[in-house]
C-alpha positions in Angstrom: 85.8 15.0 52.5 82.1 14.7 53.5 83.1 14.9 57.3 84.1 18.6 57.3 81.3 19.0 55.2 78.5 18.1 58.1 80.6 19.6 60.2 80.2 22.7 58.8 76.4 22.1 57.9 75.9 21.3 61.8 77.5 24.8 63.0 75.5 26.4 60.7 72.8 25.0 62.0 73.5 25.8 65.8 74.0 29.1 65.0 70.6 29.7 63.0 68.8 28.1 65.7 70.5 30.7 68.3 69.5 33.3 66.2 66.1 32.5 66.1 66.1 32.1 69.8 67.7 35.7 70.5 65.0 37.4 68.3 62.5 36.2 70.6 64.0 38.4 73.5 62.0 41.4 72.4 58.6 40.0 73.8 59.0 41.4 77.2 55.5 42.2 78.9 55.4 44.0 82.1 51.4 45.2 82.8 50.3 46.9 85.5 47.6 45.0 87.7 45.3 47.9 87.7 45.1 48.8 83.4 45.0 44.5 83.1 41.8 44.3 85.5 39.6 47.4 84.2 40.2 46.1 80.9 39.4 42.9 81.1 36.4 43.7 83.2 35.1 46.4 80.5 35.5 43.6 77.6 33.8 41.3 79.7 30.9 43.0 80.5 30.5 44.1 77.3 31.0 41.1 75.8 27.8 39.7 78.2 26.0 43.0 77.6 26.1 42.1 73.4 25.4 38.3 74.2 22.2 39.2 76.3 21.3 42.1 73.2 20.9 45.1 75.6 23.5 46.8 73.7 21.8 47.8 70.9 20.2 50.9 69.6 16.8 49.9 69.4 17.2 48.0 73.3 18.4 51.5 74.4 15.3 53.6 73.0 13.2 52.0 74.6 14.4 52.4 77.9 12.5 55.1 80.3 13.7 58.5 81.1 13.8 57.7 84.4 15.7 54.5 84.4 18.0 56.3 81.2 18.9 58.9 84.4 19.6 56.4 86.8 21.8 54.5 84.5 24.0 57.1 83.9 24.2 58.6 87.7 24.7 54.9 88.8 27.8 54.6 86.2 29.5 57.7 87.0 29.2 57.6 90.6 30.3 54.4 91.1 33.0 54.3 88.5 34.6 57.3 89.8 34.2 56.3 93.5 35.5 52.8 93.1 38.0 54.5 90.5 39.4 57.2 93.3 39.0 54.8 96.6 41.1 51.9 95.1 43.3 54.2 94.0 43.2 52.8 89.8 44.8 55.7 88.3 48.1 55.7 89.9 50.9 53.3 89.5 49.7 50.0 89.9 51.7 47.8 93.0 51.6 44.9 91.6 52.9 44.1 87.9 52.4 41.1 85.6 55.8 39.9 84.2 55.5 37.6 80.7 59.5 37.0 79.2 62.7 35.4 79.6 63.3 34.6 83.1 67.0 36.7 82.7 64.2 39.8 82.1 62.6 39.2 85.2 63.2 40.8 88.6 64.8 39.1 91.4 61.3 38.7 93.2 59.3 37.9 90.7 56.6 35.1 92.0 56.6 32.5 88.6 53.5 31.3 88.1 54.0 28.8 85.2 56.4 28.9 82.3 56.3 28.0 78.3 58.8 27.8 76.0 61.6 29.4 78.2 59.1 31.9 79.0 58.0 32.9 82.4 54.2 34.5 83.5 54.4 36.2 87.3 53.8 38.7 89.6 56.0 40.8 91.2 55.5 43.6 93.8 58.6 45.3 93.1 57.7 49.1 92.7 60.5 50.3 90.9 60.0 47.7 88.0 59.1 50.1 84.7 55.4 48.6 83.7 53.3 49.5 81.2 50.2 51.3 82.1 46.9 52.5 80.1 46.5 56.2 80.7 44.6 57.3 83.6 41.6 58.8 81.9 41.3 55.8 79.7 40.9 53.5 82.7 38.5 56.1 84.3 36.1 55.2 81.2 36.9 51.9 81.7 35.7 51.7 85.3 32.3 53.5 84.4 31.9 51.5 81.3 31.9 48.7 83.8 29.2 49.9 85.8 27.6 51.1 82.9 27.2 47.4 81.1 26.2 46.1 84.5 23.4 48.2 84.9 21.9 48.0 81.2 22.6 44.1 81.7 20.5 43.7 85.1 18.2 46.5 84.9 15.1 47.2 82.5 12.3 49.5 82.5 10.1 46.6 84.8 12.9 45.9 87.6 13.5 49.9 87.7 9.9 50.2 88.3 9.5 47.8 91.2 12.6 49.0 92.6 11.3 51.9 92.9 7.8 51.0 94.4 9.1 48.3 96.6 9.8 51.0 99.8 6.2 51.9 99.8 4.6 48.5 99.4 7.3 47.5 102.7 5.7 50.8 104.5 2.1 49.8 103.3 3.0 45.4 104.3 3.7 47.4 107.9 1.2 48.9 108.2 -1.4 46.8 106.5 -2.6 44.4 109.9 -4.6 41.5 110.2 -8.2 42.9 111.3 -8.9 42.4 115.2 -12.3 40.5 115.4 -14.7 43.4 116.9 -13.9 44.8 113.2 -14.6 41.8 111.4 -18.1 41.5 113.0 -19.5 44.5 114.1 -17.6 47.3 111.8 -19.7 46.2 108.9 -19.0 48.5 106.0 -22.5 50.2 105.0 -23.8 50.1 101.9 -23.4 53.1 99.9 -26.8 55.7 99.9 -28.7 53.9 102.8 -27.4 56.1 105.3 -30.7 57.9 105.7 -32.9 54.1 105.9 -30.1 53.0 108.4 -31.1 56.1 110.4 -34.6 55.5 109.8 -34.6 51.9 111.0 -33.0 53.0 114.3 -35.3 56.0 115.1 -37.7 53.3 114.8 -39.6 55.0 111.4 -38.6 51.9 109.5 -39.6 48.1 110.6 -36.6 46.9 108.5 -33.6 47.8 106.5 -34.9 45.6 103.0 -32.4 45.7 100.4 -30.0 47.9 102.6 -29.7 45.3 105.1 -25.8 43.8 105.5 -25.4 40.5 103.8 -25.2 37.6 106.4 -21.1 36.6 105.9 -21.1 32.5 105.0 -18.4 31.2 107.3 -17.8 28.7 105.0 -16.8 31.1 102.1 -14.4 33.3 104.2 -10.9 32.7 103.5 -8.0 32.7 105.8 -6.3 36.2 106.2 -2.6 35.9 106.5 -1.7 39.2 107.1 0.7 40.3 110.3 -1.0 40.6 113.5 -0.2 44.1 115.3 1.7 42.2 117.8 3.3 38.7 115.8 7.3 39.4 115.7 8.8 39.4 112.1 10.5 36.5 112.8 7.4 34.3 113.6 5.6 36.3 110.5 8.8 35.1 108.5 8.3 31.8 109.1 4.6 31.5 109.1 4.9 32.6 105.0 8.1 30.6 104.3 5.9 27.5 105.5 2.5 28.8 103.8 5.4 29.2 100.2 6.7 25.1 101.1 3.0 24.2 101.7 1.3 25.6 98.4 5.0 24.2 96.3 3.9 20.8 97.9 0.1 21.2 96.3 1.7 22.0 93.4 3.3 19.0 92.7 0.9 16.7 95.1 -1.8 17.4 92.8 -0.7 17.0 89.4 -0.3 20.6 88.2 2.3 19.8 85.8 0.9 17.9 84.0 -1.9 19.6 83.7 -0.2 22.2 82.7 1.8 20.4 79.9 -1.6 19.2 78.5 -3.0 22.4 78.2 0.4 23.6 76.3 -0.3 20.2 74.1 -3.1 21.1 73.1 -1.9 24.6 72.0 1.0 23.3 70.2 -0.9 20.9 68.4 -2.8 24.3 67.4 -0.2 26.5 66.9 -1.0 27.6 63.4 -4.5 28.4 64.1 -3.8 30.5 67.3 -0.7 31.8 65.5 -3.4 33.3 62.1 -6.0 34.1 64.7 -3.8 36.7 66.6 -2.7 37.5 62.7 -6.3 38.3 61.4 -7.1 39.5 65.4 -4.5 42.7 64.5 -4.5 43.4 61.0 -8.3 43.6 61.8 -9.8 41.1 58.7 -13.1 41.3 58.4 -15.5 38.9 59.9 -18.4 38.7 57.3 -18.7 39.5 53.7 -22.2 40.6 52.3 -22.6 41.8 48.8 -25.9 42.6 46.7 -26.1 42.5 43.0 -28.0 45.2 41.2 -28.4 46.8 37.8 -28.6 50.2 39.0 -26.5 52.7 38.2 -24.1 54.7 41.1 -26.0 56.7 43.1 -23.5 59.0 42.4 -20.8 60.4 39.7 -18.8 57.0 38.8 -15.4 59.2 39.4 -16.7 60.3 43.3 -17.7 56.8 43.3 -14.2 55.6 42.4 -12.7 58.2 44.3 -14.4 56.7 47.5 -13.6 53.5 47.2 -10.0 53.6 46.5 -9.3 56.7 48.6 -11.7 56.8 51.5 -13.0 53.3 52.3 -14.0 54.5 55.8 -16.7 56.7 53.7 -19.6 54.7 54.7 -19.1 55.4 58.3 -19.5 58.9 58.9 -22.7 58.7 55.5 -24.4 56.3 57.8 -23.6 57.7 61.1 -24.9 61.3 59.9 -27.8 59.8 57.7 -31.4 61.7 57.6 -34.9 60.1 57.9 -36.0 61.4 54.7 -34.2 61.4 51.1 -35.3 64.4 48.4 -35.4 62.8 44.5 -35.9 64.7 41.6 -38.4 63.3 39.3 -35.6 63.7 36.4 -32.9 62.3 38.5 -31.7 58.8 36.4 -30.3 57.9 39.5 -33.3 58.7 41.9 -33.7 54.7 42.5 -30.0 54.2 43.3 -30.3 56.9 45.8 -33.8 55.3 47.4 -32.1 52.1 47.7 -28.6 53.2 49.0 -30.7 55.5 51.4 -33.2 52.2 53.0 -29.8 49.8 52.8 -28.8 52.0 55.3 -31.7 52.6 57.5 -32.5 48.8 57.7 -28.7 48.0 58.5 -26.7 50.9 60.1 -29.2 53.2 61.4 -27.3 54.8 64.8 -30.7 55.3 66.8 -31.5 51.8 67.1 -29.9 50.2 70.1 -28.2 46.9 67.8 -27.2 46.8 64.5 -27.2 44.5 61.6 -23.9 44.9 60.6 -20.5 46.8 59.8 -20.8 48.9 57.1 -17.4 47.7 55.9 -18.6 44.4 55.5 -21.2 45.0 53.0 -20.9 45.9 49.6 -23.5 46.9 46.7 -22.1 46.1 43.3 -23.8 48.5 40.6 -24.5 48.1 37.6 -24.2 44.5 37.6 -24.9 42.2 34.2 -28.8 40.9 34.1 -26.9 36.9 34.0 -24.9 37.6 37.7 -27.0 35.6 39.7 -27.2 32.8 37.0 -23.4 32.3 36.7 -23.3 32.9 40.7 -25.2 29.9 40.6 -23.6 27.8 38.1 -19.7 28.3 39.0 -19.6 30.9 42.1 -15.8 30.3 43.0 -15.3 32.0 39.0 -17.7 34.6 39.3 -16.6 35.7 42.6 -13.0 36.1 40.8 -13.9 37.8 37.5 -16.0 40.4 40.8 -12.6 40.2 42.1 -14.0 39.5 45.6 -12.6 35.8 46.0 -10.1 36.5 48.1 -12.0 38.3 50.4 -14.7 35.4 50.9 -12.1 32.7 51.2 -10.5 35.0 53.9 -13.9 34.9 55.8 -14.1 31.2 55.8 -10.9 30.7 56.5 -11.8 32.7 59.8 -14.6 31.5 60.2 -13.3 28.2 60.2 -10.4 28.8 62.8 -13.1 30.6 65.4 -14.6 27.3 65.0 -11.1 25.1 65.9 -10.7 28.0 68.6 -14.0 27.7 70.2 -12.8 23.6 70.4 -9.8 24.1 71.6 -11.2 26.6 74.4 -13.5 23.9 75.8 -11.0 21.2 75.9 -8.8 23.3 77.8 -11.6 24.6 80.0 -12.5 20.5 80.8 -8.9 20.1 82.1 -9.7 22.8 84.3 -12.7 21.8 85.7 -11.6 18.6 86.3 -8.8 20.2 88.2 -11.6 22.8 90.0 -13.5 19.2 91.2 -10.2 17.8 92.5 -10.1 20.5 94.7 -13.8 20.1 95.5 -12.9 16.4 96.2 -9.6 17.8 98.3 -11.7 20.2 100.4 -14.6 17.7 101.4 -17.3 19.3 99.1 -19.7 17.8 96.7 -17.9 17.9 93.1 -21.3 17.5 91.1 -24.6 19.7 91.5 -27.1 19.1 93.8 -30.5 17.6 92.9 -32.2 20.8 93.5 -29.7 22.8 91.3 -29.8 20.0 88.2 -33.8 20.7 88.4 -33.6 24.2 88.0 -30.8 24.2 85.1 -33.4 21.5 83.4 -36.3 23.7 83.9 -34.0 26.6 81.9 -33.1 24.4 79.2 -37.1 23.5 78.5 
C-alpha cells in the first residue's frame, strides 16, 4: 500500500516542478544596444552629477548667464550630433539577448549563463528587439552631455576657459627684454620731463630727485620669459625643469612641515578663529562705554523710546550734522540734558576733527539714573549691570577682547615659523640671516 502511494506523491512532484519551470519562459529580453547604452549613460551621469551636488536648485542659480548659455548649446549640439552621426535613433545592430537558450537565435554569441538562462549578443538584424522610442533616446543623449558639463564645469573653469586664448596670445607675445632695453630704456619718472630736458640743455647741473634709481644687481631677479628667438620646445623644457627644480625646494627644505605646524597651531585655535570670523560679520561691537546720570531725556521719553528701539543708527546722522552752538530756553527742564548731550558729542564724535574718540554706537548715556548707581556699581557690578540690562553686552566685549588677545598670539607664533623659514633661505642664498651692527644701532637708537 504505501508504494503506490510515493509513487504517486513523486509524479506529483515532477510535474509541479515542470510547471514551475515552464512559467519561467515568459522572461525573454531582447534590448537594443543603442536604448541599453544612452540609458545607462544618462543614469550614470546623473547619478555622479547628484553625488558631486551640482544637481540641485540652489547649485544651478548660481551659475552665470554666460556659462547657463554654454551649457545648454554644448548639450544640444553635441547630443544631437553624436545622436544623428552614430546613427542612435534607428534600429540598433546589435541586440542583447537574456532567456532560455531554445529563445535565442542561432547566432547568438553567449556570454555567460544562470539558471538555464542565457545573456548574449547577437547581430542578427531581423531579430524583434525592444527599443526606447527615438525621441526618448534623443533626450537621453543630451541629458548626457548635459550632466557632463554641470559636473566638470563652474562659473571659475568657464571663466579661465574663456580667457586662456588671450593670455596664450599675450605669453607670445610677452618676450624676454633684449639688454639695450634693460639698461638704457629707463622708464622716466612721471612729471620730470621738463627737468630731464632741462638737465640736457645744460640749465640744470643735476636731475635731484628725478634722477633714475641706480638698479642693485644683486636684487634683480631672473626673467624667465621666452626669448624672441628660443624654439617652444627648448622654452618647454626650460619651465618643466624650473616646475621639478622649485617641487625639489619644496620638499628639500622642509615646507611641509612647516606648513602642518602653522595648520597646528590653527587647529589647536579653531574655536577662537571660528567666533572671531563670527563677531568679524555680525559686526559686535568692540567697546562698551556707558555714563550714569540723573538727568532727565533730553527729549520726549516716547521719541526717546522710539529711537532706541526703532532707529539705533540715530546717533549717526545727530552727530554727523551737529551745530557749534546749542539754543536753551531758560524754562526748558531739560535745558541741562540738552547741554550735556550737545558737549558728549563735540568732545567724542565731532566730524571736523581729523580722529575720533569713538563710535557713537558704542556709547551710551543712561538717564535718569538712581542717586545709589555708582554705589551698587561698586559693590556688585556683574548685578547691576544685569538689573541695567547691559550684561550681556560687556561680557560680549571681553569675550572679544579676550580672543584679539589669543589672535594677536597666535599671529606671532605663526609669523616666527616664517621667519625662521625667510632666514633659511637667507642661509640657502649666502646672505647674512641677522642684522648688521650698523642696522641693530639704529633700531636701538629708535627704541630709546
Amino acid at each position: 500500500m504505501k508504494r503506490p502511494s510515493t509513487r504517486k506523491r513523486y509524479y506529483v512532484k515532477s510535474d509541479v516542478s515542470e510547471s514551475d519551470k515552464s512559467r519561467l519562459d515568459f522572461i525573454r529580453l531582447h534590448l537594443g544596444t543603442n536604448s541599453i547604452i544612452l540609458a545607462l549613460g544618462f543614469f550614470i551621469c546623473m547619478y555622479i552629477a547628484l553625488r558631486t551636488d551640482v544637481l540641485n536648485w540652489s547649485y544651478l542659480k548660481g551659475v552665470d548667464s554666460d556659462l547657463s548659455f554654454f551649457i545648454g548649446l554644448f548639450s544640444i549640439v553635441l547630443g544631437i550630433g553624436t545622436y544623428s552621426y552614430w546613427k542612435l535613433g534607428e534600429k540598433s545592430v546589435y541586440t542583447f539577448h537574456f532567456a532560455k537558450s531554445k529563445f535565442l537565435p542561432r547566432d547568438v554569441n553567449v556570454i555567460f549563463t544562470w539558471k538555464n538562462f542565457c545573456f548574449g549578443v547577437s547581430s542578427h538584424i531581423k531579430t524583434k528587439s525592444v527599443e526606447l522610442p527615438s525621441f526618448v533616446r534623443a533626450i537621453f543623449c543630451i541629458g548626457i552631455f548635459f550632466n557632463l558639463a554641470i559636473i566638470t564645469l563652474d562659473n571659475g573653469a568657464f571663466n579661465k576657459l574663456i580667457k586662456y586664448p588671450s593670455e596664450i596670445l599675450q605669453s607670445n607675445l610677452d618676450y624676454y627684454p633684449e639688454e639695450e632695453e634693460n639698461i638704457e630704456n629707463i622708464p622716466a619718472i612721471e612729471g620730470c620731463e621738463l627737468i630731464v630736458r632741462a638737465y640736457k640743455l645744460g640749465y640744470a647741473k643735476d636731475l635731484g630727485l628725478c634722477e633714475p634709481k641706480k638698479i642693485d644687481p644683486h636684487k634683480m631677479e631672473i626673467c624667465k620669459k621666452r626669448r624672441s628667438d628660443e624654439p617652444y620646445l627648448h622654452y618647454m623644457s626650460r619651465l618643466l625643469l624650473d616646475s621639478i627644480e622649485s617641487k625639489a625646494d619644496f620638499f628639500h627644505e622642509n615646507k611641509v612641515k612647516k606648513i602642518a605646524d602653522k595648520f597646528d597651531l590653527q587647529l589647536q585655535k579653531i574655536e577662537t578663529l571660528k567666533d572671531y570670523q563670527v563677531y568679524a560679520i555680525n559686526a559686535a561691537p568692540r567697546a562698551s562705554h556707558h555714563i550714569w546720570t540723573d538727568l532727565p531725556y533730553p527729549e520726549n521719553i516716547v521719541i526717546q523710546m522710539y529711537r532706541e528701539y526703532f532707529n539705533p543708527n540715530h546717533c549717526i546722522g545727530q552727530f554727523q550734522n551737529q551745530t557749534n552752538t546749542v539754543v536753551l530756553e531758560e524754562d526748558d527742564e531739560r535745558k541741562y540734558s540738552k547741554l550735556m548731550e550737545h558737549v558728549y558729542g563735540q568732545l567724542l564724535f565731532n566730524p571736523k576733527s581729523n580722529i575720533n574718540v569713538g563710535y557713537c554706537k558704542e556709547y551710551q548715556i543712561h538717564w535718569n539714573s538712581e542717586p545709589d548707581t555708582c554705589d551698587n556699581l561698586a559693590e556688585n557690578p556683574k548685578a547691576a549691570l544685569k538689573e541695567e540690562g547691559i550684561l550681556s553686552e560687556v561680557e560680549l566685549v571681553l569675550k572679544r577682547h579676550d580672543i584679539a588677545i589669543e589672535i594677536l598670539n597666535l599671529e606671532e607664533k605663526i609669523q616666527a615659523i616664517e621667519e625662521s623659514e625667510s632666514k633659511f633661505h637667507n642661509v640657502k642664498d649666502n646672505e647674512i640671516p641677522f642684522p648688521s651692527k650698523e642696522a641693530s644701532e639704529e633700531k636701538a637708537s629708535k627704541k630709546y
